[in-house]
Structure formats: C-alpha cells, structure tokens
C-alpha positions as CSV (number, residue, x, y, z in Angstrom):
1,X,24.4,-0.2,-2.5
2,X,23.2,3.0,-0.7
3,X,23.6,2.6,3.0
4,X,22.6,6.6,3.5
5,X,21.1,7.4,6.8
6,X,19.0,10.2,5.0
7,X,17.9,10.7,1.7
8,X,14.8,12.1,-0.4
9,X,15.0,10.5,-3.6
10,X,18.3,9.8,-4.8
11,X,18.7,10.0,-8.9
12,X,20.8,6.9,-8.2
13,X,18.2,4.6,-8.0
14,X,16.7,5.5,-11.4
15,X,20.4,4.8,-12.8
16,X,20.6,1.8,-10.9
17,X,16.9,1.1,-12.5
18,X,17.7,1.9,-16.5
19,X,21.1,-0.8,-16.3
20,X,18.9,-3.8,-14.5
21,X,21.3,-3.1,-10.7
22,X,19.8,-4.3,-7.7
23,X,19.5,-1.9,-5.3
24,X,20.5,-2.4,-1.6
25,X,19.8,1.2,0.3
26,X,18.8,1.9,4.0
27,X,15.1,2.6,4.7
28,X,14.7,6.1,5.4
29,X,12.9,9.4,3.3
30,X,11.8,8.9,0.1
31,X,13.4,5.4,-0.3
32,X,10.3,2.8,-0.4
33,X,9.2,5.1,-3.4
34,X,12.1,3.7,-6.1
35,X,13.1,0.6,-3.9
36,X,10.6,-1.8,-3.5
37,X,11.8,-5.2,-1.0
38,X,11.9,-8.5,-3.3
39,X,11.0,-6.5,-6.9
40,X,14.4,-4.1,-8.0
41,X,16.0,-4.3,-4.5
42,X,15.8,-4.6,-0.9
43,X,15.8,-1.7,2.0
44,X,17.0,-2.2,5.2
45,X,16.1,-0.7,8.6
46,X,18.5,2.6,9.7
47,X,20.1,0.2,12.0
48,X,21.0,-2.2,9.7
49,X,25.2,-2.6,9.4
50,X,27.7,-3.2,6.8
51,X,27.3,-7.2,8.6
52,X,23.5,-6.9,7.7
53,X,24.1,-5.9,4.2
54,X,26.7,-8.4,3.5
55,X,24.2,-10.9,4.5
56,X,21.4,-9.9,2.5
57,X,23.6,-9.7,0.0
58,X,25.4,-13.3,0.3
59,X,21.1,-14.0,1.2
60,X,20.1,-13.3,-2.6
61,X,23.1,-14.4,-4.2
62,X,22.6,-17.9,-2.3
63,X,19.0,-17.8,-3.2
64,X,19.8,-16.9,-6.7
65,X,17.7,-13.4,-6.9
66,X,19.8,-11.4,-9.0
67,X,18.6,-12.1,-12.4
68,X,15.4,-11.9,-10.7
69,X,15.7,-8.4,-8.7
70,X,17.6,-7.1,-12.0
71,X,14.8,-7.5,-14.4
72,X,12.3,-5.9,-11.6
73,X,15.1,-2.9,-11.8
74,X,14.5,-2.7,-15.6
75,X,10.5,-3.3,-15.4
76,X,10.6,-0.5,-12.8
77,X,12.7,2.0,-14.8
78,X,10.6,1.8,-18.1
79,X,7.3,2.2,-16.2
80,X,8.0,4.4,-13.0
81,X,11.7,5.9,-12.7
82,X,12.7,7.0,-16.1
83,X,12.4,10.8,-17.7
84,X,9.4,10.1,-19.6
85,X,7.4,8.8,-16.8
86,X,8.0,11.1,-14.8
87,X,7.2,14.3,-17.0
88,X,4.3,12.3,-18.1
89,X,3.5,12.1,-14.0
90,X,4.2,15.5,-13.4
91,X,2.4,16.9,-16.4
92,X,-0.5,14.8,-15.2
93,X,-0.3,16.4,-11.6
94,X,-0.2,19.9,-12.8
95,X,-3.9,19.5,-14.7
96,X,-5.3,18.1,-12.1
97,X,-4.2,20.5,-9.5
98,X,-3.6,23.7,-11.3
C-alpha cells in the first residue's frame, strides 16, 4: 500500500511486482504506468482516505481477488517492470530515436 500524494514511478511497485503483492497506491504521476485497476492492483483518486483503502481492501479480500491480482503482479513483473525489460525497452528507445 502506497497512499503517496505524488510520485513518478516508484521502484516499489516493480518489488511489489517480482513477489506477486497487490498493489493499493493513490492515483497520481506516473502511477497508472506500473498499477493497472483489477490486473496487479488498484489506484485510487488523490482524495481517497485511509477509510477508502480499508474498503477496497476488505472489497477484494471479500470478493476473493488476491490470488487473482497477485498473479497479474507476477505476469506484469516478468513482462513490463523487471530489469530486463526495461533495458530491453530502453535499448529499443535509444535506436529508434538516436
């Protein structure tokens, strides 16, 4: 859980990712680029509370999403947010622009 009220793109959420955590975070910056809603996580609008959290929490353990959101973390760490992808991504960029 992430509540931050600004962020780029925390390293966290590629941790979270590689050991299969769902993430819970606040929607701001660079967020909706390693959390996506209903696949590894959920993000919730800057006003969102500690209350609002606690029920989308209680929300997906009721609804029995964790196994669920936990292998989207792991599906979305060995395709997008691990090292390897990313140099891979990066290395890709540079060719193309440079």
């Amino acid at each position: 859980m992430l509540p931050t009220r600004a962020e780029c793109a925390g390293i966290v959420f590629a941790e979270a990712n590689s050991y299969g955590m769902p993430i819970f975070a606040t929607d701001t910056g660079g967020i909706g680029n390693y959390v996506i809603n209903g696949v590894n996580g959920y993000r919730l609008p800057l006003s969102a509370t500690g209350k609002d959290f606690g029920k989308l929490i209680e929300k997906v353990y009721k609804n029995r999403e964790f196994s669920q959101l936990s292998k989207g973390a792991l599906k979305t760490y060995s395709e997008k947010t691990n090292w390897k992808s990313w140099s891979d991504n990066f290395r890709n960029f540079i060719i193309k622009n440079f």
